[in-house]
C-alpha positions, -999 to 999 in steps of 0.1 A, spaced: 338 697 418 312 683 394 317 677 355 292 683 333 280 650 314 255 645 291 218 626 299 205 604 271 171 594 277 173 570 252 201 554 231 173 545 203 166 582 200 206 585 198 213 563 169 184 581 150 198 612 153 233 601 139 211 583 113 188 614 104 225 635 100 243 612 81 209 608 57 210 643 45 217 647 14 231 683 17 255 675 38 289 658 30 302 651 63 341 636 47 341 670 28 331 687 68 361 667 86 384 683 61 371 717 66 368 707 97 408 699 101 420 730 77 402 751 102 419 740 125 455 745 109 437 783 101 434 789 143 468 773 150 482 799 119 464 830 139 485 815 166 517 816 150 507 852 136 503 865 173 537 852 185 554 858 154 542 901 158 549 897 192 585 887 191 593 905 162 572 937 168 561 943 135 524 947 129 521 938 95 516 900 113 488 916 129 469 926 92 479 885 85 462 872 114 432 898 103 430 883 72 434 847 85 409 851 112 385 863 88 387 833 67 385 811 96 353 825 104 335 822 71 346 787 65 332 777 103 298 793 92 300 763 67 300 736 95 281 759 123 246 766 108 230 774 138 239 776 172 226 790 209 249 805 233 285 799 232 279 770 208 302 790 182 331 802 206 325 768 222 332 750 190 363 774 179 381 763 215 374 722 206 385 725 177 417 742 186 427 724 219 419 690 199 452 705 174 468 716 200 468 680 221 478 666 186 507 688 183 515 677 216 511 638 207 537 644 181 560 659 196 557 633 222 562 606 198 594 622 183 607 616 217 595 579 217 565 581 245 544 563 229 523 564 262 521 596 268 516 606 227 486 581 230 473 598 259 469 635 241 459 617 209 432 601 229 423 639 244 423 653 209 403 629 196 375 629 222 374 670 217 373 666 182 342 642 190 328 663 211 321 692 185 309 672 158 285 661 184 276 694 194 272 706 159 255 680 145 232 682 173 237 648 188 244 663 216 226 694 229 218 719 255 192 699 266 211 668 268 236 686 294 231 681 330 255 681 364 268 653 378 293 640 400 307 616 374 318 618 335 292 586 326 267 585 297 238 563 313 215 542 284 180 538 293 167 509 276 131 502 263 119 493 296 134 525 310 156 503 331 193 516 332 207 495 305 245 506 312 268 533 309 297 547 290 318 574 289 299 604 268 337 607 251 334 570 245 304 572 228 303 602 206 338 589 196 319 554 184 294 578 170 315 602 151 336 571 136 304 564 119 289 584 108 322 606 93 342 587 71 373 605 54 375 578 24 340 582 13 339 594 -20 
């Protein structure tokens, strides 16, 4: 079975569009991680809303989750202006199996396996990478291609391959910079 990986004609072309993002004056991208992870603890509370009505059978949890879901969905309007597709739905489910995979890296460190803890944190964090490269449109639908591996390959100037690197790898790298939590 094929994975889907992303094509970058050219990693020039790349960097300016992290540039062009990060430039924008409108756009606080420490104040969008926030939002970003409060949204985040907003899906994992419509999760605990579910199970809670669920295993108590009172609905009243199901007005809660209503009322959570609906908040959840106007503050991701804040970080997805516009999107094609399944961007929205797409970026709802990365940003809630990159908590979940966290969660799991916790609880995995509480039992001292550092190794496997790493591992999900490692998952989490290239999800987490992935949407803000999706919704910052680093990474589009023109980007996306099959292939047989999960490699990035960098054209250089010359059009010659110049190497290749994970596309997790790199949006990670990319993210890093251009979202900063300490910026003031």
């Amino acid at each position: 079975m094929s994975s889907i990986t992303y094509m970058i004609k050219n990693y020039k072309d790349l960097l300016s569009k992290v540039k062009k993002v990060t430039a924008q004056k409108e756009l606080d991208l420490s104040s969008g991680e926030d939002l970003s992870i409060g949204i985040m603890n907003l899906i994992s509370i419509e999760e605990h809303l579910f199970y809670t009505s669920q295993k108590t059978k009172d609905k009243k949890y199901l007005d809660l989750l209503n009322e959570v879901r609906l908040m959840r969905t106007d503050l991701l309007k804040e970080i997805i202006k516009d999107y094609e597709g399944e961007v929205w739905c797409i970026s709802k489910h990365l940003l809630s199996a990159s908590m979940r995979l966290m969660e799991v890296g916790t609880k995995e460190l509480k039992k001292n396996d550092k190794k496997k803890a790493w591992d999900m944190f490692e998952k989490a964090y290239k999800l987490y990478s992935l949407f803000w490269g999706l919704n910052l449109g680093i990474v589009g639908g023109k980007d996306i291609k099959q292939k047989n591996d999960d490699e990035i390959d960098f054209l250089d100037e010359k059009s010659k391959k110049g190497g290749s690197e994970s596309v997790f790898s790199k949006l990670g790298s990319l993210v890093q910079k251009a979202i900063d939590c300490c910026r003031e």
